[in-house]
C-alpha positions as CSV (number, residue, x, y, z in Angstrom):
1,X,0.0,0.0,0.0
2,X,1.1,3.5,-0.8
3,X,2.4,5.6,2.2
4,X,-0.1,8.3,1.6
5,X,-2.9,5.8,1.4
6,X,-2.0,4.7,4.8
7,X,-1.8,7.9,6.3
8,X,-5.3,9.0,4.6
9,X,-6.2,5.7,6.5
10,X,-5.1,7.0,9.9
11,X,-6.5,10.6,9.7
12,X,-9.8,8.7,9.0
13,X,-9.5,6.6,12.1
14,X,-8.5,9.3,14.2
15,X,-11.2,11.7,13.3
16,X,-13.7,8.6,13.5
17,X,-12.8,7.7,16.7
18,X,-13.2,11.6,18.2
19,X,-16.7,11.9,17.1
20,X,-18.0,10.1,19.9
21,X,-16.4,12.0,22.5
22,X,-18.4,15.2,20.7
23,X,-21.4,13.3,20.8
24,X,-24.3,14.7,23.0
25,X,-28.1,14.4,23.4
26,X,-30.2,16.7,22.3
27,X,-32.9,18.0,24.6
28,X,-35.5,19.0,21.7
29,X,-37.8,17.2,24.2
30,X,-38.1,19.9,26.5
31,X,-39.8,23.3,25.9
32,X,-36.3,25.5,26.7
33,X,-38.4,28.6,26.1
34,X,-40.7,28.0,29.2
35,X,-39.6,27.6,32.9
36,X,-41.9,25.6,35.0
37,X,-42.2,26.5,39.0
38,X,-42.2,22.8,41.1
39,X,-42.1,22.4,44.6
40,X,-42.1,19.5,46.5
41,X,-40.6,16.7,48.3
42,X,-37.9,14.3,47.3
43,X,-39.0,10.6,46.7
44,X,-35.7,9.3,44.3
45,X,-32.2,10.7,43.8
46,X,-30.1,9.8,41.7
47,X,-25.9,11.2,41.4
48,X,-24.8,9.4,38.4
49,X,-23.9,10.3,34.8
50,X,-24.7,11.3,32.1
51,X,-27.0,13.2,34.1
52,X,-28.5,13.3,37.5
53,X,-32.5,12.4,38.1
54,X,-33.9,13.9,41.2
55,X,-38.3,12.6,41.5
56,X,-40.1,14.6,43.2
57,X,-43.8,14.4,44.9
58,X,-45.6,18.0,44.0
59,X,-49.1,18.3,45.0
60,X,-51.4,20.5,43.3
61,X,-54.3,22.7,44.9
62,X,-56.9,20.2,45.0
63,X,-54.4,17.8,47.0
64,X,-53.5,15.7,44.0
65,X,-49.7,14.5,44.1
66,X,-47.8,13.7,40.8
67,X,-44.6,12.2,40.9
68,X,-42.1,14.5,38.5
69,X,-38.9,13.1,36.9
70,X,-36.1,16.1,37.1
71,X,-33.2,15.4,34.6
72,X,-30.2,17.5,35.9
73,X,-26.8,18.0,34.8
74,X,-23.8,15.6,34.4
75,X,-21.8,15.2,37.8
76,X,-18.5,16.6,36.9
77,X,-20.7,20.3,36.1
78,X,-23.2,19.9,38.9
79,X,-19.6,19.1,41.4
80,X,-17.6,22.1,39.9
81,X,-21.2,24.0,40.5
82,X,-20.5,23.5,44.2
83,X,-23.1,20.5,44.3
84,X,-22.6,17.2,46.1
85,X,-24.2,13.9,46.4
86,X,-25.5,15.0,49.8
87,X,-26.7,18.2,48.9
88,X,-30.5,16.7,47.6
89,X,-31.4,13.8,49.5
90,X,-34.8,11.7,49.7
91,X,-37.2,13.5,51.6
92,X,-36.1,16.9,51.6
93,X,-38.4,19.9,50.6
94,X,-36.9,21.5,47.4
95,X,-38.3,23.8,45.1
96,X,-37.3,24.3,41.0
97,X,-37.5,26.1,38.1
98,X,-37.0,23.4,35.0
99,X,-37.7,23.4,31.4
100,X,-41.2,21.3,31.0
101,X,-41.4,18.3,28.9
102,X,-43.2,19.3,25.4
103,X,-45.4,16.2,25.7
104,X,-46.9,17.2,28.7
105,X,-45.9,14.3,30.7
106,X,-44.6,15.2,34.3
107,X,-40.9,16.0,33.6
108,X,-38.4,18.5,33.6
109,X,-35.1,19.5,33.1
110,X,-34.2,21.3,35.6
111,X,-32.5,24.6,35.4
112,X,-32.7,26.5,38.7
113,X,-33.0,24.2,42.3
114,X,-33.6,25.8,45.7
115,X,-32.8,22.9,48.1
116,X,-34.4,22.8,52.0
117,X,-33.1,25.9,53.6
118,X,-31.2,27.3,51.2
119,X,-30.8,29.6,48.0
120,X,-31.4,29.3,44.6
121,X,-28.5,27.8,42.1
122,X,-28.1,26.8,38.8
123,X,-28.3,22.7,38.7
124,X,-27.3,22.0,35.0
């Protein structure tokens, strides 16, 4: 084979093997236009990659509780955000403000969380 075949063989495989680390979900399925005020208390969390899923019981005026699945960000951002595993546990009181899912389904991705006793911070 050619020498600069094989190197146009190379720089193919390199670039091919890159692409995945550029890869990334798109989050079409949310409305990113709208922010959604949830309140509630924490039934599931869970810290792990590629992104962090906090449930959460909300109930609404006429005492109706819905179960709401909170996609937050990857753990390496949320950890150089100043979050931590322990900083959302099950059964604390939080409040958001999260992107609601276009298909009207009870989910979100959150944006904004206020945990139990503290301020409001940017959880993506």
């Amino acid at each position: 084979m050619p020498l600069w075949n094989f190197r146009g063989y190379v720089a193919i495989a390199v670039i091919a093997c890159s692409l995945p680390g550029w890869a990334h979900h798109s989050h079409g399925n949310y409305d990113l236009e709208t922010y959604r005020t949830l309140e509630g208390t924490v039934t599931e969390a869970h810290w792990i990659n590629p992104h962090t899923w906090i449930y959460l019981e909300v109930t609404n005026l006429g005492g109706t509780a819905t179960v709401w699945a909170l996609e937050g960000g990857g753990i390496n951002a949320l950890t150089r955000g100043g979050w931590s595993q322990e900083s959302v546990q099950v059964g604390d009181n939080i409040s958001v403000r999260c992107h609601p899912l276009r298909a009207g389904t009870p989910s979100c991705l959150i944006g904004f969380l206020t945990p139990e006793g503290g301020v409001e911070r940017e959880y993506d």
